[in-house]
Structure formats: structure tokens, C-alpha cells
Backbone bond lengths (Angstrom), bond angles and torsions (degrees), N, CA, C in turn:
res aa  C-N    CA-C-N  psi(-1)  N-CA   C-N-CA  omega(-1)  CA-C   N-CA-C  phi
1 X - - - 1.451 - - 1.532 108.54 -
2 X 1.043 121.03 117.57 1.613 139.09 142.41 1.459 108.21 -15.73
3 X 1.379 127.28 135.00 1.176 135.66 130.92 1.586 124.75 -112.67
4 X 0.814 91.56 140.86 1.637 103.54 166.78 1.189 137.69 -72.22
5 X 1.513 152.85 111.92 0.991 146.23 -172.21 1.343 103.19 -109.79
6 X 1.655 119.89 124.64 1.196 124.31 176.56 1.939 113.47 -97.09
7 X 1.106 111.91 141.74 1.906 90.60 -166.70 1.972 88.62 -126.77
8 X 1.381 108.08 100.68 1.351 128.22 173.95 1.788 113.66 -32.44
9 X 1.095 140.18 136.53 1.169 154.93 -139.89 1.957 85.90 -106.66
10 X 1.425 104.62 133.98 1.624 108.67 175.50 1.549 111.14 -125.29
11 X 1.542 105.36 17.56 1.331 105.72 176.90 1.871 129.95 -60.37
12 X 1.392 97.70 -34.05 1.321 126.05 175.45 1.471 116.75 -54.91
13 X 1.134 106.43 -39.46 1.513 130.58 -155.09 1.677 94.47 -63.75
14 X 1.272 110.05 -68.66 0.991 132.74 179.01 1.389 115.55 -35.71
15 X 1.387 131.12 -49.40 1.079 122.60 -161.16 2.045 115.64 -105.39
16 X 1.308 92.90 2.32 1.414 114.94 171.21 1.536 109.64 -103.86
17 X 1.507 126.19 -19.17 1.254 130.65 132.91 1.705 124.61 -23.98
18 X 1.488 101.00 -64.90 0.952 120.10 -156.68 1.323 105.83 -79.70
19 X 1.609 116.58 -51.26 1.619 120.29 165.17 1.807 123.96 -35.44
20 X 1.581 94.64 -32.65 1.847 106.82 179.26 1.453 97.86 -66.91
21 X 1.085 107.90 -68.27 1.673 122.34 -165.89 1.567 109.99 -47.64
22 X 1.630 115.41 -44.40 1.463 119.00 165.41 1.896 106.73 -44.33
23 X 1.761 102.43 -71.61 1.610 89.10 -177.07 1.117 125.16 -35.54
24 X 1.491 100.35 -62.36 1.910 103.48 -163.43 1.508 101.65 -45.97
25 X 1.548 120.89 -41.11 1.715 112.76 -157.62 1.455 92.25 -70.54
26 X 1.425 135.99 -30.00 1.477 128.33 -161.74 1.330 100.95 -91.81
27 X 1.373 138.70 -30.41 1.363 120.64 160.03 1.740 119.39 -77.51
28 X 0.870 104.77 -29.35 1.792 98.13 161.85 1.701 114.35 -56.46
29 X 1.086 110.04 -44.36 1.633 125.61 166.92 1.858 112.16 -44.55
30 X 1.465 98.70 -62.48 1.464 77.32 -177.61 1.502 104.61 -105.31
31 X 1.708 129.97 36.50 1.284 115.36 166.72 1.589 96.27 -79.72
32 X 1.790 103.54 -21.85 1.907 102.88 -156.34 1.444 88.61 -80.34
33 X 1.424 134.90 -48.44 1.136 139.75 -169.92 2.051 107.28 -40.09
34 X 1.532 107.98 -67.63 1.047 117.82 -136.21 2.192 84.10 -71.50
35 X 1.781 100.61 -34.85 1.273 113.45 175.70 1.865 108.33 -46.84
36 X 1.374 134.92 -76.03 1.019 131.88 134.90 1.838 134.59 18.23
37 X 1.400 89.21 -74.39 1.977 98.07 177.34 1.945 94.39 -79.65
38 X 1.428 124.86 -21.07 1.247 100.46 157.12 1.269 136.41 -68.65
39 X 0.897 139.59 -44.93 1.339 177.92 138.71 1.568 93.09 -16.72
40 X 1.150 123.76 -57.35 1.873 130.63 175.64 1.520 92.53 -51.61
41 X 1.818 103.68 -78.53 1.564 100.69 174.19 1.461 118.04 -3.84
42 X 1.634 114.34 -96.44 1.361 124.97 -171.74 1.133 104.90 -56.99
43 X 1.085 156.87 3.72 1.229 141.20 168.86 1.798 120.17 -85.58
44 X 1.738 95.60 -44.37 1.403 110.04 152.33 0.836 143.19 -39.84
45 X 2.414 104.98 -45.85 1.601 98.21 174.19 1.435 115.08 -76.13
46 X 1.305 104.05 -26.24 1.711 106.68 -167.58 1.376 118.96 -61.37
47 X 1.586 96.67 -23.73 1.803 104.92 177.81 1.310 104.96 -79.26
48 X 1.594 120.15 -49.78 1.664 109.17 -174.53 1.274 104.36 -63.74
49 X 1.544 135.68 -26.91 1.436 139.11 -170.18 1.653 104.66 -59.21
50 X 1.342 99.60 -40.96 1.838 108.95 -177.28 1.347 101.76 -68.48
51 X 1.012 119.75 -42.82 1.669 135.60 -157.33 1.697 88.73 -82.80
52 X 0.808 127.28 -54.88 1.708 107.26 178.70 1.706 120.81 -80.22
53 X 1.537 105.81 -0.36 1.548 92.76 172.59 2.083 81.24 -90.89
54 X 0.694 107.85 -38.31 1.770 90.87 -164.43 1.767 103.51 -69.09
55 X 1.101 127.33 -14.91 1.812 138.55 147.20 2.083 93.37 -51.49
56 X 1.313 122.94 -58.55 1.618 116.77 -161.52 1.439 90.61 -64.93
57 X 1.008 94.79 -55.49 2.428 102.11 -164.09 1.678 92.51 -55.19
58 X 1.086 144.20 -19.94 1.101 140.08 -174.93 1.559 104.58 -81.39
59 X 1.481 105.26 -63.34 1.724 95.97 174.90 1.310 114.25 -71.51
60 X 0.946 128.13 7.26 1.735 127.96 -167.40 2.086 72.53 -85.12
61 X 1.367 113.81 -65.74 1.799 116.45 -153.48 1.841 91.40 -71.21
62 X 1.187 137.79 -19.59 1.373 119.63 159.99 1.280 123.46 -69.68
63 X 1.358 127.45 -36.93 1.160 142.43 -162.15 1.806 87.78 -83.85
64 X 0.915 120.76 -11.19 1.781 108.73 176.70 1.348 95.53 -110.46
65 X 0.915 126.55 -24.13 2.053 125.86 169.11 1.477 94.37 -54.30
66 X 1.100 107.28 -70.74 1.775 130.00 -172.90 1.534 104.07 -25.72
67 X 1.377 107.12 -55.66 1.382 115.65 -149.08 1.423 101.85 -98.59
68 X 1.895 131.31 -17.97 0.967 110.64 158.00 1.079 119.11 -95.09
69 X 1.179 142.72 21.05 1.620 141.75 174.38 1.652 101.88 -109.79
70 X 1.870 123.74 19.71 1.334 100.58 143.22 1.462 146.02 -121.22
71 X 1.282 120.05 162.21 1.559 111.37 -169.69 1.287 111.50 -87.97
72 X 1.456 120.51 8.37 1.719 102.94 160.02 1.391 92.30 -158.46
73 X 1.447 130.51 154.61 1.270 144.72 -168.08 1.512 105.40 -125.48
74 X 1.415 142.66 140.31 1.420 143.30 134.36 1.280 116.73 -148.54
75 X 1.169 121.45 170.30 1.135 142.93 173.99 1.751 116.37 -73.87
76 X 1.357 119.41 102.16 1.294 139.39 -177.08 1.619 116.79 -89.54
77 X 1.887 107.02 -160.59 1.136 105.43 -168.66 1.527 93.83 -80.06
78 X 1.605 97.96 -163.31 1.627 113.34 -175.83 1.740 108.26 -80.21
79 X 0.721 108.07 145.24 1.572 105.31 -174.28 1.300 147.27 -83.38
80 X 1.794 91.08 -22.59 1.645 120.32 165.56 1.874 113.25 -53.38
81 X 1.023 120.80 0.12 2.126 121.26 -171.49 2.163 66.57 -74.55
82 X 0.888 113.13 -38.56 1.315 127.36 -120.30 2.113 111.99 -85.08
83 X 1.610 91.64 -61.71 1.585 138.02 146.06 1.483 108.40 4.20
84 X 0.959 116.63 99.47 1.818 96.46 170.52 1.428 110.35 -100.87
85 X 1.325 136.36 -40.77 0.930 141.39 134.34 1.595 133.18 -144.91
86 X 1.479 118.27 60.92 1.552 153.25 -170.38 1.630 94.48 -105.28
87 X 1.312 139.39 -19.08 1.363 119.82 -141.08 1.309 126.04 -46.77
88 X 1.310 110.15 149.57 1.562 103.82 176.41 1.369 120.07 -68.33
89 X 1.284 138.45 -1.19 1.480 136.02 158.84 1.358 110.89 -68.96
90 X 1.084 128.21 0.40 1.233 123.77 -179.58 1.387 117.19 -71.40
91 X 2.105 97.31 -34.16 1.644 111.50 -174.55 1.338 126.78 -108.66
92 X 1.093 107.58 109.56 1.965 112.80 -156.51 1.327 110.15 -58.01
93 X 1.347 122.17 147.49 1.400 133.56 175.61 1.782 101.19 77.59
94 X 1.407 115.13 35.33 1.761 79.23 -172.29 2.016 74.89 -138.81
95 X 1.592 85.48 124.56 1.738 101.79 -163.29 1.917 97.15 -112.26
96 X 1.337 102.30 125.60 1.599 110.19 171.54 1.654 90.02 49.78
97 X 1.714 107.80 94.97 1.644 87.63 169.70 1.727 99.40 -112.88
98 X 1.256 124.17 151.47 1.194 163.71 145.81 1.448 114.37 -36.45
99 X 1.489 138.22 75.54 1.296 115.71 -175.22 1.996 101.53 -83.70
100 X 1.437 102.44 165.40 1.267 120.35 -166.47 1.650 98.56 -96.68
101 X 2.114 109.64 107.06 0.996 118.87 179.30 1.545 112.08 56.07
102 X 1.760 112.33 34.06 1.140 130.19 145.28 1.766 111.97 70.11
103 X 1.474 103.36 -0.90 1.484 106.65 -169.33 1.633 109.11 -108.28
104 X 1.526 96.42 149.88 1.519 118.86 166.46 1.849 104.63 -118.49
105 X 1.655 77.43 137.44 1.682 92.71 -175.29 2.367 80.33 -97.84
106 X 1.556 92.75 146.89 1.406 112.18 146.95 1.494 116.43 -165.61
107 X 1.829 101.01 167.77 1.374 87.41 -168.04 1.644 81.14 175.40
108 X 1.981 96.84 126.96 1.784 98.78 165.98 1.611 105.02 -63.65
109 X 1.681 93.98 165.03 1.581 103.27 169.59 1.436 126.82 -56.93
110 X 1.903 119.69 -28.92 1.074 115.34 -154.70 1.755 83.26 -101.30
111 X 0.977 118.31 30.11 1.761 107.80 155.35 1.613 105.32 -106.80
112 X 1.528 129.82 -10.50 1.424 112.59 -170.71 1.717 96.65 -120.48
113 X 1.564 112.40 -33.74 1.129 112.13 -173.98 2.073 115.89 -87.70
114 X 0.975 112.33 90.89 1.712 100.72 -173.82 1.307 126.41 -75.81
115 X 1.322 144.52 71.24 1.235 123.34 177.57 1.565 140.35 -58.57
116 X 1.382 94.90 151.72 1.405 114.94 -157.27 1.352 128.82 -125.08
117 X 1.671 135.92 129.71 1.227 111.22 -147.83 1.455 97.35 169.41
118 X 1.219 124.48 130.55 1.359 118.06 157.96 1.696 154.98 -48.10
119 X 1.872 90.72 -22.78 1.186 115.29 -175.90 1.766 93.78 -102.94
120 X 1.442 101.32 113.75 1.372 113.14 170.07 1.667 129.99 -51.17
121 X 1.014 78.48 -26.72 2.009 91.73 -155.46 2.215 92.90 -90.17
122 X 1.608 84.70 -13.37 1.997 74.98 -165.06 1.932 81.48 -98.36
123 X 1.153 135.56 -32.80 1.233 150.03 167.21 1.365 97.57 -27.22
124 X 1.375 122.23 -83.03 1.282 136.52 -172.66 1.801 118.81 -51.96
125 X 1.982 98.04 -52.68 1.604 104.95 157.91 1.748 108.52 -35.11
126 X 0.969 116.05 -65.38 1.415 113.28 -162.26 1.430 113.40 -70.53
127 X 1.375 131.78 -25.19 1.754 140.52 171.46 1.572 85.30 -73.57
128 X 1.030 149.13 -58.08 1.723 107.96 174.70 1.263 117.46 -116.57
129 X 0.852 107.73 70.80 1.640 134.59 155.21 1.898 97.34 -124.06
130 X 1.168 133.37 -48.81 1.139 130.59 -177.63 1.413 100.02 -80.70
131 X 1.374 149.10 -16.15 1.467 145.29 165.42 1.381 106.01 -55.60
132 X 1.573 124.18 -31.14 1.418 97.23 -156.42 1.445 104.62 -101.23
133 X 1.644 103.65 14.52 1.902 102.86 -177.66 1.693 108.48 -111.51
134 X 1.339 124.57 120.47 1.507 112.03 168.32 1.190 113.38 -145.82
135 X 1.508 108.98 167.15 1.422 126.06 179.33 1.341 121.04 -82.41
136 X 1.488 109.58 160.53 1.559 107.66 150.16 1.523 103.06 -166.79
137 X 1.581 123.36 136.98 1.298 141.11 153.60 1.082 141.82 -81.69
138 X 0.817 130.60 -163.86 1.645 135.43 175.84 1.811 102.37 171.86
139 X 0.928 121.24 149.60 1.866 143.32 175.19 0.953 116.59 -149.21
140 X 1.856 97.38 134.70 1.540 119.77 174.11 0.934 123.12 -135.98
141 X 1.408 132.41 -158.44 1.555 124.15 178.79 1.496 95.04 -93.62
142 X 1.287 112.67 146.04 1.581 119.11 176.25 1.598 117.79 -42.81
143 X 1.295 118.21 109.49 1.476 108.79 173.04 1.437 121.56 -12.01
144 X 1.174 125.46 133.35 1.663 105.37 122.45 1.428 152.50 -68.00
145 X 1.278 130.72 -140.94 1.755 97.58 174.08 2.036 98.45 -109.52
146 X 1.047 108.49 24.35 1.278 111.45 177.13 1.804 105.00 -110.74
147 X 1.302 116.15 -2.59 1.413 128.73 -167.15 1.462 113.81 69.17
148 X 1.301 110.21 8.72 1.717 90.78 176.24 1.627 115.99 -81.49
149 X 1.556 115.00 163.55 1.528 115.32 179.61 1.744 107.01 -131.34
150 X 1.231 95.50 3.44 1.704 83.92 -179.89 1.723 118.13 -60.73
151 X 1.357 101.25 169.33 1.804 115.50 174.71 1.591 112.95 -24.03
152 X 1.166 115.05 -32.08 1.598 112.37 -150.47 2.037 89.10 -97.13
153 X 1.245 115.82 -41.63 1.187 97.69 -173.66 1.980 112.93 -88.11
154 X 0.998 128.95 45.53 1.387 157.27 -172.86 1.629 92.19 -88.34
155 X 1.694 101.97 106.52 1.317 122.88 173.43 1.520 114.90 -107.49
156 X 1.430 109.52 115.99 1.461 117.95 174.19 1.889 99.07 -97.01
157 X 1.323 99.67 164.35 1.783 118.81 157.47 1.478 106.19 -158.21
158 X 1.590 95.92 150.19 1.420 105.66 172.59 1.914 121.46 -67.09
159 X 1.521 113.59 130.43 1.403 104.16 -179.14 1.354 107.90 -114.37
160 X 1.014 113.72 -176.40 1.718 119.84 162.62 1.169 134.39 -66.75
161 X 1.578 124.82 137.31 1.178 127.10 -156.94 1.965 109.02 -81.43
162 X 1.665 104.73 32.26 1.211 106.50 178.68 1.956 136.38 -94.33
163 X 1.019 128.82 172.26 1.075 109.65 -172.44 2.029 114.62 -97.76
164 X 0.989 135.12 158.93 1.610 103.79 -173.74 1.323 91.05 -179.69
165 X 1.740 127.04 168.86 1.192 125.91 156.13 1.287 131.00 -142.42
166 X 1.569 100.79 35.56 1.812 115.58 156.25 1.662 105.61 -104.41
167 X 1.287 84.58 142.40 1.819 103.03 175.17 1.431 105.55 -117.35
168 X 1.393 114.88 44.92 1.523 118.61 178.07 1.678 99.96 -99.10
169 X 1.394 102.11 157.57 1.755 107.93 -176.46 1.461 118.03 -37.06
170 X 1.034 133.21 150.44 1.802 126.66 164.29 1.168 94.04 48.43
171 X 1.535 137.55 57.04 1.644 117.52 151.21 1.853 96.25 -151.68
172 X 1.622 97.62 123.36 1.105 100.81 -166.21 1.614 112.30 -48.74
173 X 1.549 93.66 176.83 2.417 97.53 -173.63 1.743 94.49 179.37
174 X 1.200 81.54 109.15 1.543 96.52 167.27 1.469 113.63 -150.91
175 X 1.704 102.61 129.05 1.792 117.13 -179.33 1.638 100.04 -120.73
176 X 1.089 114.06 21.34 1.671 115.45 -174.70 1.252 117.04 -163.24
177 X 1.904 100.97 -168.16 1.911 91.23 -168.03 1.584 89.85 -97.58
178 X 1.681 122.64 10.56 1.802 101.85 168.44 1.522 98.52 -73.83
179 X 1.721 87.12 173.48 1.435 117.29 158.93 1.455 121.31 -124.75
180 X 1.501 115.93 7.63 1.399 123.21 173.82 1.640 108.35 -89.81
181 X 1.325 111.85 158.74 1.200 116.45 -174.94 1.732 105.82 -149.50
182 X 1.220 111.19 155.78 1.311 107.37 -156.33 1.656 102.97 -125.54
183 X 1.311 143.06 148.04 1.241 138.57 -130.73 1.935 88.24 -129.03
184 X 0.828 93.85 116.95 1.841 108.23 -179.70 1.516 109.26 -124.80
185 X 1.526 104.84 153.09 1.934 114.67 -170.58 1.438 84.50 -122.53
186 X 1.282 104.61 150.25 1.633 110.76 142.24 1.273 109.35 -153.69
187 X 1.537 100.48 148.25 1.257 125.02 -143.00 1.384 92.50 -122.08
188 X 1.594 124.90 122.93 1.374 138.60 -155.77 1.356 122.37 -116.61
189 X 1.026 166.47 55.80 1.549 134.91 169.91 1.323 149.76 -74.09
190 X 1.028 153.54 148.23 1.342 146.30 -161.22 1.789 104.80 -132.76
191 X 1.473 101.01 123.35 1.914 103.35 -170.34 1.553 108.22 -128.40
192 X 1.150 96.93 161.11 1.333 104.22 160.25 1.594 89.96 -171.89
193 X 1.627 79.75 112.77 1.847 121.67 -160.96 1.504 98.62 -84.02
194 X 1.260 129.25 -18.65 1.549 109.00 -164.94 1.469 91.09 -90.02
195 X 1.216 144.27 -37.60 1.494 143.86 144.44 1.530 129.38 -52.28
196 X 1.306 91.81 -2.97 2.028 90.42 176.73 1.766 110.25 58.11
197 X 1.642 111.98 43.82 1.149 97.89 174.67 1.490 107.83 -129.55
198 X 1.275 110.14 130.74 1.569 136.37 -163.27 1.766 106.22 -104.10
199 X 1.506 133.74 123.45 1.178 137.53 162.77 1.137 97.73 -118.97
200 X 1.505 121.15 125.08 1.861 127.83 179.39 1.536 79.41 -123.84
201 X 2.120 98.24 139.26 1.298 119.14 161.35 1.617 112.69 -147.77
202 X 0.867 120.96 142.71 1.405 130.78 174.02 1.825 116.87 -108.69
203 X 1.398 94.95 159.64 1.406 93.39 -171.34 1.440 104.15 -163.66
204 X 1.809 117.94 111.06 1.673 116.69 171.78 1.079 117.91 -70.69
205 X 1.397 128.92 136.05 1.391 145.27 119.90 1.041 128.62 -50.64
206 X 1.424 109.33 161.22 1.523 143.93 178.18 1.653 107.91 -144.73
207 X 1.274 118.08 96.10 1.484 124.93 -173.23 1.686 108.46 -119.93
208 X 1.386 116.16 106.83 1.637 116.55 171.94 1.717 108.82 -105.34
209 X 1.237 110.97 117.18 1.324 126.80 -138.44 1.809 85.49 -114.66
């Protein structure tokens, strides 16, 4: 007696092979992809993140222009009417603050920083790229440890009878015949608002007026 041997068809095989091998490569595709546009992400924030502390360090060195080019100093209203986005909640411990002669300095980058360059088109790249980062300050009298800054908590110390023109902590400053010097904060931030990104810095003075 005969048997029959039947020999199963492997045509199929093949092409459901091939259907696997398609998925896996197209999700490997956009695991690298989506991995990638993350990776862009953070790279983006970390750059605007740099780019708005060097927006704070900028008003930190206006806000000391500011404050030595005036002829009378006090302790004013609160500064937040004022605030565009500097607020004073930003800076812990500092209760009902007092801005100094009631003013806030602000200002985008591409009004202080000018770029310069032969190539027009990268000239212009960079004037708004520096539009979308800016500062703003505010100054008071140095906290106390309760955060207040009004008139009454106004800290003087004796400085050196030298001549100089930084009003940064411990470095002598004298424009007169005092030797007292009076202890000033300013309170900094650096933004770039169309990303919602905020850098707050502070920085004491020593101003003999």
C-alpha cells in the first residue's frame, strides 16, 4: 500500500516574516525619533535656561548703574502694581518689600546687547533671538531676618576712606567726604516668557552716597 506524503506549503511564512520585521523596524524608528525630539527639547531648555540667567546678571549690572547714578535713595511703595513678571514671591523670606524710589528697571536684551557682524542675515538672526529674553529688578534696603525692607530697618557700616567705582559687598566706594555706607539688595530676574522660563538672582550692596 501507497502512502502519501503531503509536503505543507511555506509560502506564507515568508511574508508574515516579513510583516514582523516591518513593525519592529518602524517602532524602533520612532522610539529613536521621539528619543531624539527629546533630547532637542532639553537641549533647548537648558540653552534658554542659560540665556535667561545671563538676561538676570544683566539686570543685576543695571540695577547697580541705576542705583549709583541717584541723588536721593528711600524706601517706597511695594513693587508688584509694578512687576511684570519679577514678583516678589519668587524670593523667600522677603515680607511687604519696599522698593527703592518706588522703581523697577526692565528691558529686552536686544536694547542693551547690539550685535555686530558683517553677515546681515545672522545680525538680524541674533536681534530676535535676543528680543525674546529680558530683565527686570527692583531694590531695597537689605532684608532683615523677618524680610522686612522699610526705612526703619536701613543698615549703614563704616567703609574706607578710599576712592573706587564698584558698590559690590566688601569692596571699598567712596563719591564723598562720608565713610558710611548703606547696605542695598537687588532682586533680579531673567525670562523668556514665551517658554515660561524664570531665572531669579539677587545681589548685596554696599552704596556710600
Amino acid at each position: 500500500m501507497k502512502i502519501k506524503k503531503y509536503k505543507q506549503s511555506e509560502k506564507g511564512f515568508a511574508l508574515a516574516l516579513s510583516l514582523i520585521m516591518l513593525l519592529v523596524m518602524s517602532l524602533m524608528g520612532a522610539t529613536l525619533v521621539m528619543v531624539a525630539a527629546s533630547d532637542h527639547k532639553k537641549n533647548a531648555t537648558k540653552d534658554s535656561s542659560q540665556q535667561a540667567f545671563y538676561a538676570a546678571e544683566t539686570g543685576i549690572t543695571e540695577a547697580k548703574k541705576w542705583l549709583a547714578a541717584q541723588p536721593s535713595l528711600s524706601a517706597n511703595n511695594d513693587p508688584n502694581g509694578k512687576l511684570k513678571f519679577c514678583k516678589t514671591s519668587l524670593f523667600s523670606n522677603l515680607s511687604s518689600p519696599k522698593a527703592i524710589n518706588n522703581w523697577v528697571g526692565t528691558e529686552s536684551l536686544d536694547k542693551i546687547i547690539i550685535p555686530t557682524g558683517s553677515d546681515a542675515k545672522e545680525v538680524k538672526k541674533e536681534e530676535e533671538r535676543l528680543k525674546k529674553f529680558s530683565y527686570e529688578y527692583f531694590i531695597t534696603y537689605t532684608p532683615d531676618k523677618d524680610g522686612n525692607t522699610s526705612d526703619d530697618v536701613k543698615r549703614e557700616k563704616s567703609v574706607t576712606a578710599s576712592t573706587g567705582s564698584s558698590i559690590a559687598e566688601g569692596t571699598s566706594y567712596k563719591t564723598s567726604g562720608t565713610n558710611m555706607g548703606t547696605h542695598y539688595t537687588i532682586f533680579s530676574c531673567g525670562s523668556k516668557q514665551s517658554d515660561n522660563i524664570i531665572v531669579k538672582l539677587r545681589a548685596d550692596v554696599v552704596l556710600v552716597k
